[in-house]
C-alpha positions as CSV (number, residue, x, y, z in Angstrom):
1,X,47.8,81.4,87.5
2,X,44.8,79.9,88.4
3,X,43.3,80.2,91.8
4,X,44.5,76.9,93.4
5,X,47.9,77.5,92.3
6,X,49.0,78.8,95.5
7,X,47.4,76.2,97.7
8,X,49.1,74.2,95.5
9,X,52.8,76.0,95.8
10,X,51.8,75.7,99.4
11,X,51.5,72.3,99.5
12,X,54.6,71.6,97.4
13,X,57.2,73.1,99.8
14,X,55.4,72.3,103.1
15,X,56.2,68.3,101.1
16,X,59.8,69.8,100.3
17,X,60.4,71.2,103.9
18,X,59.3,67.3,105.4
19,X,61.5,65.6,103.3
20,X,64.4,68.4,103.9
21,X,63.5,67.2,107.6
22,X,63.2,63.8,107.2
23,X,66.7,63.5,105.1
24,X,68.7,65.7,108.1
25,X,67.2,63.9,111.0
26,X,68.3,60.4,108.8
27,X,71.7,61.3,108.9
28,X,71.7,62.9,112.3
29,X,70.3,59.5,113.7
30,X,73.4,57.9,111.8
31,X,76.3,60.1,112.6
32,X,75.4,60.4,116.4
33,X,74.5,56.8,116.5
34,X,71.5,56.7,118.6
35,X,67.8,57.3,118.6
36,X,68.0,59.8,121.9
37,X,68.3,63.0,119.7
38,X,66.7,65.9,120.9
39,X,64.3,67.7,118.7
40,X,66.0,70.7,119.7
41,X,68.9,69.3,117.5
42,X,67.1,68.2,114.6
43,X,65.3,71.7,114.3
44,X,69.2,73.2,114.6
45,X,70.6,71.0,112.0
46,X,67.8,70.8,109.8
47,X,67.6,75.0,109.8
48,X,64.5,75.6,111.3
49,X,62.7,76.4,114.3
50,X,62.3,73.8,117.1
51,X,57.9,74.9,116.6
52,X,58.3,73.9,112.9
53,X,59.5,70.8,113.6
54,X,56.1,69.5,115.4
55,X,54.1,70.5,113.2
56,X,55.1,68.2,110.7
57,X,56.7,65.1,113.3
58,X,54.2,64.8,117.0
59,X,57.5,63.4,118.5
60,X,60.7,62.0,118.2
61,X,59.3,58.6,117.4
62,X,57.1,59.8,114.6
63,X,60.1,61.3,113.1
64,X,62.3,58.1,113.5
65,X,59.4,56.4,111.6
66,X,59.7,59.0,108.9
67,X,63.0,57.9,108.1
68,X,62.5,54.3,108.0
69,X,59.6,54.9,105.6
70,X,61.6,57.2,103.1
71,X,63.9,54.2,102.9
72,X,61.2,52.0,101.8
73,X,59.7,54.7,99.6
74,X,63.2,55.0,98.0
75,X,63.6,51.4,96.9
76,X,60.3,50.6,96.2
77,X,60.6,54.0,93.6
78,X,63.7,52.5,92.6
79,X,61.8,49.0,91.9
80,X,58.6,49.4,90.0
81,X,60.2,51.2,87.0
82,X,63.0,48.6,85.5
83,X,60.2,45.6,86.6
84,X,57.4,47.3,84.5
85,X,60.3,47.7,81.3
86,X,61.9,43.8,82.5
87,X,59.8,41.4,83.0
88,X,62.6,38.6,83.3
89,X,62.9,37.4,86.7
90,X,66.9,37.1,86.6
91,X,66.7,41.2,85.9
92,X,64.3,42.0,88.2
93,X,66.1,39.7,91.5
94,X,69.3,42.3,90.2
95,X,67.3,45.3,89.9
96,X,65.8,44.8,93.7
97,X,69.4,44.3,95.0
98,X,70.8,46.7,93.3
99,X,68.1,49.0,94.7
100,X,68.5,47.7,98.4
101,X,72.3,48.1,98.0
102,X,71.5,51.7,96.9
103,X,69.5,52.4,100.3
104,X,72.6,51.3,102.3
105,X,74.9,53.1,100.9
106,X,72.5,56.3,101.0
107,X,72.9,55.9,104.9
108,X,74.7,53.0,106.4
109,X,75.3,54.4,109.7
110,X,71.8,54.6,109.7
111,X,71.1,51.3,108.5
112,X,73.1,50.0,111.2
113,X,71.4,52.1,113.7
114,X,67.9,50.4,113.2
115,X,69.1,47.2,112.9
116,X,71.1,47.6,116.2
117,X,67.7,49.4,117.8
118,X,65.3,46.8,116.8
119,X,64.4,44.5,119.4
120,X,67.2,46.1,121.9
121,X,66.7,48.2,125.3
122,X,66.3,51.4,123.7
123,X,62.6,53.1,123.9
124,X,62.7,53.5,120.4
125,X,62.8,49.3,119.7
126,X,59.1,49.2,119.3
127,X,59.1,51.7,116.3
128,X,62.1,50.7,114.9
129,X,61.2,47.3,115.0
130,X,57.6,47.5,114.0
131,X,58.6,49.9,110.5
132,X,61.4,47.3,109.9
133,X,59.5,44.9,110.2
134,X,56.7,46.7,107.7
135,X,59.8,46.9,105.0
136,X,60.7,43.0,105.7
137,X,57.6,41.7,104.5
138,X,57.5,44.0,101.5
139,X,60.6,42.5,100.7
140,X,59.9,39.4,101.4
141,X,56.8,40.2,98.4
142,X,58.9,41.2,96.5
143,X,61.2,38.1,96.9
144,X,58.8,35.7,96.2
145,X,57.0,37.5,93.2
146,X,60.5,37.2,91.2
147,X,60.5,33.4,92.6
148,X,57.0,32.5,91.4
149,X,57.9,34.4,87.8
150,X,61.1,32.4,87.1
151,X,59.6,29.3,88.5
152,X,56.2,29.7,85.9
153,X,59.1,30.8,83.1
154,X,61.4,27.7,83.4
155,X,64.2,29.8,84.8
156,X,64.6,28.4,88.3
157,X,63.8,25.1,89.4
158,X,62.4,25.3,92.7
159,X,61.8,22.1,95.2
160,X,60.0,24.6,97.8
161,X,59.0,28.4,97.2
162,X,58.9,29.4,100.3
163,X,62.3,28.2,101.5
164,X,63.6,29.7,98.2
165,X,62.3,33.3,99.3
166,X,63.4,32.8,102.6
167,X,66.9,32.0,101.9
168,X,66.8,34.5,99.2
169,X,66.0,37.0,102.2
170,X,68.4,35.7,104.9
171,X,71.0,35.8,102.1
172,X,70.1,39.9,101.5
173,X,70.0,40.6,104.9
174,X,73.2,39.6,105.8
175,X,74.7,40.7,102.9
176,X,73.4,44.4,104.0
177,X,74.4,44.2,107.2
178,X,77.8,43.6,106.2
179,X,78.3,46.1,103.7
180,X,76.8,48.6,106.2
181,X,79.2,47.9,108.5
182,X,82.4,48.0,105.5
183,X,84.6,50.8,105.7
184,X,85.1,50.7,102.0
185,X,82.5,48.4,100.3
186,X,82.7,47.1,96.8
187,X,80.7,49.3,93.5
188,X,77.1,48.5,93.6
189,X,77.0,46.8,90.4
190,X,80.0,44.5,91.3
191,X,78.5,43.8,94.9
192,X,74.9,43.1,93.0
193,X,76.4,41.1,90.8
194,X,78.6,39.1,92.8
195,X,75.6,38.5,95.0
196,X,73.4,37.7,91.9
197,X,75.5,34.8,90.8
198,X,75.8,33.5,93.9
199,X,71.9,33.5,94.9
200,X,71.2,31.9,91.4
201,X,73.9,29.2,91.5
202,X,74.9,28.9,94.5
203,X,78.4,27.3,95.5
204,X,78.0,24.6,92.8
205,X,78.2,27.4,89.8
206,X,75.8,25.9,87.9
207,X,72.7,24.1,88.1
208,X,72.7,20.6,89.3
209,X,71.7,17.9,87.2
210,X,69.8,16.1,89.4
211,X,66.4,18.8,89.6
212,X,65.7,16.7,92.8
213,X,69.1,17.3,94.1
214,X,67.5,20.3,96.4
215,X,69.3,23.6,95.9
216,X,67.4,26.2,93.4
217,X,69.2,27.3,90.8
218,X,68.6,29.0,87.3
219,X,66.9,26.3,84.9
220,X,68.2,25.0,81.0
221,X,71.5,25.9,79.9
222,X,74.9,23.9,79.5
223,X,74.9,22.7,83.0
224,X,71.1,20.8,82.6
225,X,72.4,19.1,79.7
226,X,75.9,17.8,81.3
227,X,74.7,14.5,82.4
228,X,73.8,13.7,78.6
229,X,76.8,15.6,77.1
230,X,79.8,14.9,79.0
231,X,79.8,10.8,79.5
232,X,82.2,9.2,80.9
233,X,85.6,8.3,80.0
């Protein structure tokens, strides 16, 4: 074993021991269902001493910012590897919610935490809405890189990219919000599918004939052509 190898050993469980931290205090936050834990309690539930605690988190805040980040970190892990293999746009839009959906249901009580936290009385708003806000526009990236993609590739028509990946966002963020809040939610691939289909056809089901008509949609297939194939009686 070479000479940096316990430096190196050291390294690896001080990262193991943050994320064990990290991944308690996530789900403390959640089950109590506030931001006013004690670090006293984290150290207890997380098994280990109250000292150990601050000298990976400064305060309670920094460790409430820990959280939100390993829920970014976990979706954007969960991202980067099916887009490198799938470059089609329709694949990727289902990969990212599939991934998003996956991050709810990891912690919804925590979800619901955050969302409740950010912009209300609590002192821990300003963190909670500055990270969130930090994941949003990552997201919203994200959003508009699959837009651009099936837009260049013929497979959305699009009257207005940014209103497309700002729809596209409202549309994800409520959808989260409810399923956080579902006692019982639907699979994660029905839910991503269901929610698939419906941001690439909308309540029409297919695409409209009329590229002009306004709504984005999924371009070609049957329902471009009906206008020349169906007639009239």
């Amino acid at each position: 074993m070479g000479r940096g190898a316990p430096a190196e050993l050291k390294a690896i469980i001080r990262d193991f021991r943050r994320d064990q931290i990290v991944e308690v205090a996530g789900r403390l936050f959640g089950e109590r269902g506030t931001t006013e834990l004690s670090m006293d309690d984290i150290a207890t539930e997380a098994g280990v001493a109250r000292s150990t605690l601050y000298v990976y988190f400064a305060n309670r805040d920094e460790l409430l910012r820990a959280c939100l980040q390993r829920m970014h970190t976990l979706l954007l892990e969960a991202v980067v590897g099916p887009w490198e293999r799938d470059s089609h746009p329709e694949e990727r839009l289902r990969t990212l919610v599939v991934a998003m959906l996956e991050r709810i249901d990891d912690n919804p009580a925590f979800f619901r935490l955050a969302l409740a936290t950010q912009g209300g009385p609590s002192p821990a708003a300003p963190t909670v809405g500055a990270e969130l806000d930090v994941i949003g526009l990552d997201i919203a990236g994200l959003i508009r890189d699959v837009v651009e993609d099936g837009a260049r590739a013929g497979h959305f028509r699009l009257p207005d990219p940014d209103k497309a990946t700002t729809f596209v966002g409202q549309q994800l963020y409520g959808a989260l919000s409810v399923r956080a809040a579902e006692p019982a939610p639907a699979p994660i691939e029905e839910a991503a599918g269901d929610l698939v289909a419906f941001l690439l056809h909308g309540l029409v089901g297919a695409p409209p004939a009329d590229p002009g008509a306004g709504a984005w949609s999924t371009g070609g297939g049957r329902g471009s052509d009906n206008g020349a194939d169906g007639g009239s009686a």
